[in-house]
C-alpha positions, 0 to 999 in steps of 0.5 A, spaced: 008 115 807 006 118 813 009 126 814 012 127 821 008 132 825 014 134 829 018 136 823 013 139 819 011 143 826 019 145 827 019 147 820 012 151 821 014 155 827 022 157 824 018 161 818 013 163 823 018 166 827 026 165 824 028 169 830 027 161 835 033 158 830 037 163 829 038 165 837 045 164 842 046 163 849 050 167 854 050 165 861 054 169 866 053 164 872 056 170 878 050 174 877 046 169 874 043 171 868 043 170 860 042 174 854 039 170 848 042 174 842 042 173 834 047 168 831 050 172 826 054 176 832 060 172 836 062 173 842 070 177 842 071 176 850 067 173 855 068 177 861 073 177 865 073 179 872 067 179 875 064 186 873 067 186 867 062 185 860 062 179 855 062 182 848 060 180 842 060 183 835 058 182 828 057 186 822 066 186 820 066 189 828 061 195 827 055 192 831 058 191 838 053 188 844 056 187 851 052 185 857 056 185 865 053 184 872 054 189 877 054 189 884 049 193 888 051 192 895 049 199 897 041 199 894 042 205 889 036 206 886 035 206 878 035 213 878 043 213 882 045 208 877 043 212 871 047 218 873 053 214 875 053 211 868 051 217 865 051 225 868 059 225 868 059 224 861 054 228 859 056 233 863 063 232 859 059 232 852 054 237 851 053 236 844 050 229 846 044 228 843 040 224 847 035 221 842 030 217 848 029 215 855 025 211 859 024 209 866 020 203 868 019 199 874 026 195 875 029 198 868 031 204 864 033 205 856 037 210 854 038 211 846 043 217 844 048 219 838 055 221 839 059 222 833 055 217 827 054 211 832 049 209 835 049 207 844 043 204 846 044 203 854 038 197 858 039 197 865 035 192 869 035 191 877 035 185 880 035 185 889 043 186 890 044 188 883 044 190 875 045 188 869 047 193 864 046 191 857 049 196 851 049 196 843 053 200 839 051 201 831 052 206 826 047 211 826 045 211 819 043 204 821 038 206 826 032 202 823 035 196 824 035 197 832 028 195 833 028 189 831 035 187 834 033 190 841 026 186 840 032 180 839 036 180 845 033 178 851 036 177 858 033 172 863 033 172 870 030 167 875 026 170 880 028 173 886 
């Protein structure tokens, strides 16, 4: 009996990197965009109006993932987009403890703690718009984080 080649090279790959078989898909097509995430989390509300974001959980509710499309009709800068989503309310949270920040190109990360949970914030820009992906997980599960960002990929076509 001649082994199938494919099959024991599908079989080779999943071993190699489990994270291929065990991915899912969401694609928001107003925005034009779609998210790979890992299977274990299942999406509890796709979106709704247009800004709105889709959310997925996992964990019995206590890793929360949700991803929206924004418009940015007025070409605010990554920097303006931050404060947006982030100077009011750490103005009104001064005991937020921002544990990193990194800014980039087309894209800025923002990982913080606030009351034994996790927030972690990637927002990507895009000509006329973002995309703003957030997790949610229990701090004491903080070296799970790594590897679940690394897991959550957002596709875009070019510009």
């Amino acid at each position: 009996m001649v082994p199938n080649y494919f099959v024991v090279g599908i079989a080779f790959i999943t071993v190699i990197n489990p994270s291929l078989a065990q991915s899912e898909q969401y694609c928001n097509s107003d925005f034009g965009f779609c998210l790979e995430y890992p299977e274990r989390f299942s999406m509890l509300t796709a979106k709704g109006a247009t800004d709105e974001p889709a959310l997925f959980v996992a964990d019995e509710g206590q890793t929360k993932i949700e991803i929206a499309g924004h418009a940015n009709t007025a070409h605010w800068s990554l920097e303006d987009i931050y404060y947006m989503n982030f100077e009011d309310y750490l103005r009104e949270n001064p005991d937020l403890n921002i544990v990193e920040e990194k800014f980039g190109k087309d894209q800025f990360e923002v990982l913080y703690e606030e009351n034994g949970q996790l927030h972690y914030f990637r927002v990507q820009q895009r000509p006329g718009q973002y995309i703003k992906l957030s997790v949610l997980l229990p701090a004491e599960r903080r070296s799970e984080l790594a590897e679940l960002k690394a897991q959550l990929s957002v596709q875009t076509p070019n510009p």
